[in-house]
One Martini backbone bead per residue (centre of mass of N, CA, C, O) as a GRO file, in nm:
protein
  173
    1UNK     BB    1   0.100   0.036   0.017
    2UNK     BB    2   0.154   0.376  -0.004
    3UNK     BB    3   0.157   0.464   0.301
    4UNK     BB    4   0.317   0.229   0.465
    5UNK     BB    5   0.599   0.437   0.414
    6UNK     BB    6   0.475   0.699   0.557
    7UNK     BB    7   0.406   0.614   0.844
    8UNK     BB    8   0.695   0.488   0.910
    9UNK     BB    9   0.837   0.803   0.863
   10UNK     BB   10   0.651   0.906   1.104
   11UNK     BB   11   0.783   1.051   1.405
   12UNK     BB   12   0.785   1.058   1.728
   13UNK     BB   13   0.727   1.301   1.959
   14UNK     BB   14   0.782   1.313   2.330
   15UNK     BB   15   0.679   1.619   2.474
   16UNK     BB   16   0.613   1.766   2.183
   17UNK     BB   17   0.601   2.113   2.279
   18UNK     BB   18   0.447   1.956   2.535
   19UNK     BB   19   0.338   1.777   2.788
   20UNK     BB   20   0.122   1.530   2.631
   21UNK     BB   21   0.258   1.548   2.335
   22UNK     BB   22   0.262   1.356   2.020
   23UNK     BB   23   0.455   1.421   1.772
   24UNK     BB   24   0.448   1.443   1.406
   25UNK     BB   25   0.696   1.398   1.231
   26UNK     BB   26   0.804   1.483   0.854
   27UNK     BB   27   1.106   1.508   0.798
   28UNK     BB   28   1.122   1.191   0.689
   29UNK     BB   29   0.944   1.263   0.420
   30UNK     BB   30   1.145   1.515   0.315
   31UNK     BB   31   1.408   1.393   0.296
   32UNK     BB   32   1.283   1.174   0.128
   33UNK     BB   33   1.219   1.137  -0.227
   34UNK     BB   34   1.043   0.973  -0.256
   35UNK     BB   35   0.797   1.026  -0.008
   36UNK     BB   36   0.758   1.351  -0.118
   37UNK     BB   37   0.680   1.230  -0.420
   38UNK     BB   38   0.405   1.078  -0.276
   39UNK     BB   39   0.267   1.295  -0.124
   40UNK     BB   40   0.213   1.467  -0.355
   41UNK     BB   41   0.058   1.285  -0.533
   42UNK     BB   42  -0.192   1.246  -0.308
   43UNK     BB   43  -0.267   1.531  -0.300
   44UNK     BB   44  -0.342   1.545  -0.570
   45UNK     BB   45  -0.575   1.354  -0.580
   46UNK     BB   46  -0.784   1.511  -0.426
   47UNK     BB   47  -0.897   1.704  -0.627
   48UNK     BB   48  -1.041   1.492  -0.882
   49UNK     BB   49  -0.934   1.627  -1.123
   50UNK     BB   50  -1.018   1.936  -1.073
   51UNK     BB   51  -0.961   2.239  -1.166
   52UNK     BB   52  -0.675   2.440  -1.025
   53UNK     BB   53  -0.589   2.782  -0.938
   54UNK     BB   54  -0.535   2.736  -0.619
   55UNK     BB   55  -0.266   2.685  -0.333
   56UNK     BB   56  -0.335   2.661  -0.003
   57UNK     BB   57  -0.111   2.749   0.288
   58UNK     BB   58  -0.024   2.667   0.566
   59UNK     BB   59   0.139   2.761   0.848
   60UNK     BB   60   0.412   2.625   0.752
   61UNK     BB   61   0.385   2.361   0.617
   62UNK     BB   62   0.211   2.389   0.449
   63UNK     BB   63   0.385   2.514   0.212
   64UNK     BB   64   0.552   2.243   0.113
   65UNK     BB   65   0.275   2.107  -0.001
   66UNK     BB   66   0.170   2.334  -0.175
   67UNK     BB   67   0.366   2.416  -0.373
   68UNK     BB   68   0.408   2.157  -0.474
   69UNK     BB   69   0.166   2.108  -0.563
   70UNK     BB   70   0.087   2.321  -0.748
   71UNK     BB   71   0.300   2.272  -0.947
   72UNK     BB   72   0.170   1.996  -1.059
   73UNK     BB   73  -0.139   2.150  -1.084
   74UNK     BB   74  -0.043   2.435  -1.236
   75UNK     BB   75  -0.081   2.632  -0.966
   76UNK     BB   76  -0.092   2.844  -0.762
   77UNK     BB   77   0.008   3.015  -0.480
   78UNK     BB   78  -0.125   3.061  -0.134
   79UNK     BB   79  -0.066   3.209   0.145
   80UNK     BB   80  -0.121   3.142   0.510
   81UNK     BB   81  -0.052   3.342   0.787
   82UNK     BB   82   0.083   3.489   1.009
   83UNK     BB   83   0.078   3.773   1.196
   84UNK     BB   84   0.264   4.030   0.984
   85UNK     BB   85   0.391   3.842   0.711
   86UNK     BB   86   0.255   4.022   0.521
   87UNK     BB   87   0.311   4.309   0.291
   88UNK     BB   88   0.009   4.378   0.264
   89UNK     BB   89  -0.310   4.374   0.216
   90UNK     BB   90  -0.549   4.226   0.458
   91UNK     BB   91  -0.683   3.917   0.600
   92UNK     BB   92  -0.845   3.842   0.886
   93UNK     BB   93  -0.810   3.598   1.169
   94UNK     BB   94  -0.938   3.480   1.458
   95UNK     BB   95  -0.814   3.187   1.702
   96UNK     BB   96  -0.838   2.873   1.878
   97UNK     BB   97  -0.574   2.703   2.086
   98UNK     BB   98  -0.436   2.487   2.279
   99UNK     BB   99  -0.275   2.810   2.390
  100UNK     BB  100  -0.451   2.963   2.226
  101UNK     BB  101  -0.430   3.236   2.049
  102UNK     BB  102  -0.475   3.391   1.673
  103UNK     BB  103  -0.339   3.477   1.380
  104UNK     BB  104  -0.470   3.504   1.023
  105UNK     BB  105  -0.329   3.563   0.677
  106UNK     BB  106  -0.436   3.734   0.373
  107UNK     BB  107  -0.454   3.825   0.093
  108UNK     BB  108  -0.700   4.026  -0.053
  109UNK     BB  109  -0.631   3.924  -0.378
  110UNK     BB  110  -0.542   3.605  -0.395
  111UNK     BB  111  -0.863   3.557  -0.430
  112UNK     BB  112  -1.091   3.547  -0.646
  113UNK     BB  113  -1.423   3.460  -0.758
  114UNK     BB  114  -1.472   3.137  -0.778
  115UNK     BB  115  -1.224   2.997  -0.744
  116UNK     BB  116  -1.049   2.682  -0.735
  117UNK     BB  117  -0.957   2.550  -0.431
  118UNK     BB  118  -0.679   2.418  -0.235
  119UNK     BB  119  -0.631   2.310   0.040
  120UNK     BB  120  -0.297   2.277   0.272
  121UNK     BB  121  -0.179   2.053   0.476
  122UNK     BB  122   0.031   1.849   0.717
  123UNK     BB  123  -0.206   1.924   0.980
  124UNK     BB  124  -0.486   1.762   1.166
  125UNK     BB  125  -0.662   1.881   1.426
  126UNK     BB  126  -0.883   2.086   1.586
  127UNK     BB  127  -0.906   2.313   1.322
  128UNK     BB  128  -0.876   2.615   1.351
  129UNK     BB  129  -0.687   2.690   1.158
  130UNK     BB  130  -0.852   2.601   0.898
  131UNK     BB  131  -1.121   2.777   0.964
  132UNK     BB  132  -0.959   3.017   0.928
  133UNK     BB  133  -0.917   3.004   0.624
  134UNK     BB  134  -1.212   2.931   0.525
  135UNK     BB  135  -1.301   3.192   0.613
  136UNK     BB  136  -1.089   3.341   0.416
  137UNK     BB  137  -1.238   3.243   0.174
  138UNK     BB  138  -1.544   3.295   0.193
  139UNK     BB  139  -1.468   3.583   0.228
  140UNK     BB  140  -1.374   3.593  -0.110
  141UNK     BB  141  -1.528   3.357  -0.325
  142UNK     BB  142  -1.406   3.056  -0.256
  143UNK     BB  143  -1.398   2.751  -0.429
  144UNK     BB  144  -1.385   2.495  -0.225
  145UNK     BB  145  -1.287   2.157  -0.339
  146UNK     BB  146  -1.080   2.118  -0.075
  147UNK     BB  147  -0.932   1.967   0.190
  148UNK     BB  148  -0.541   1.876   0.230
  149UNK     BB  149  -0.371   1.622   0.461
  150UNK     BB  150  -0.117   1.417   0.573
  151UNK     BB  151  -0.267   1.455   0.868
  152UNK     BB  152  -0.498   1.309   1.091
  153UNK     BB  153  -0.637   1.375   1.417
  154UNK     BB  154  -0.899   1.243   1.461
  155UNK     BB  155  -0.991   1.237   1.772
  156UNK     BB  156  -0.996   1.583   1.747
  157UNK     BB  157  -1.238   1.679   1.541
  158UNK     BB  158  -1.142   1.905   1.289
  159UNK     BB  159  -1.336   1.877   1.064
  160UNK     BB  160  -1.602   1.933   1.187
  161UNK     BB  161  -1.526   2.268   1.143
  162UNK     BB  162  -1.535   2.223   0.778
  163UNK     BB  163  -1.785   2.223   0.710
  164UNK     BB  164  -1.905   2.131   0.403
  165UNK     BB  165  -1.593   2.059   0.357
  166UNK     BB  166  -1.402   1.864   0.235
  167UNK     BB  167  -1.183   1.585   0.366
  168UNK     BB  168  -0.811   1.473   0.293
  169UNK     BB  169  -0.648   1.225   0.377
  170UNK     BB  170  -0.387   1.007   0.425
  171UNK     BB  171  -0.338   1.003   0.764
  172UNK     BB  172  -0.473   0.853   1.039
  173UNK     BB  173  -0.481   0.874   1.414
   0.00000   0.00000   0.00000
């Protein structure tokens, strides 16, 4: 199975960043070129054949799986950043982690009305992150296509947050 070569390189660190979380490190995903070019293949599939105009990444590992996908899917690539870190006018949305508060922005330019967006990201947890991103795309006039992950921690029930928006995992936890 094309997967269980990438779930075997995909690492427990115990106790980070903090007591009690067992962090699943993709690391050893990336340094490997056959299995970062397999996971990159696996998330172009979910977009399901539909033609893709932009692959928007969360900060900051999802940059590296997005703008991947997005050269793939012959597709522009448009970062969701953590706040202060883009350069021009933006929209901004607050939320929250389990270690507190955040707010991330896109430019307020970046995604036309009506676009076919696939987003991506690394890891879906508790969802915030993503509704985040999800909201500042819906209030762009965004047709989200998909949202897709390499990893989601089922148990976390973080889809539940980005419905009626589809979610494609590679690997559920």
């Amino acid at each position: 199975m094309k997967t269980d070569s990438l779930r075997a390189a995909i690492r427990d660190v115990v106790d980070f960043p903090k007591p009690g979380i067992v962090f699943k490190d993709i690391t050893p995903v990336l340094a490997d070129g056959k299995l970062f070019r397999e996971s990159i293949s696996l998330l172009c599939e979910t977009a399901g054949g539909v033609k893709i105009d932009k692959v928007v990444g969360i900060d900051a590992r999802g940059f590296i799986f997005a703008a991947a996908v997005a050269d793939r899917l012959g597709a522009g690539f448009v970062p969701v950043r953590k706040k202060g870190k883009l350069p021009w006018k933006t929209r901004q949305t607050a939320y929250s982690l389990e270690y507190g508060d955040s707010i991330v922005e896109l430019h307020e330019d970046a995604i036309l009305p009506g676009e076919s967006i696939l987003l991506v990201d690394d890891l879906l947890a508790t969802g915030g992150t993503a509704a985040a991103a999800v909201k500042l795309l819906d209030e762009l006039g965004a047709n989200i296509i998909g949202i897709s992950v390499l990893i989601e921690l089922g148990f976390l029930a973080g889809r539940a947050k980005l419905a009626p928006h589809p979610v494609h995992a590679i690997l559920t936890y």
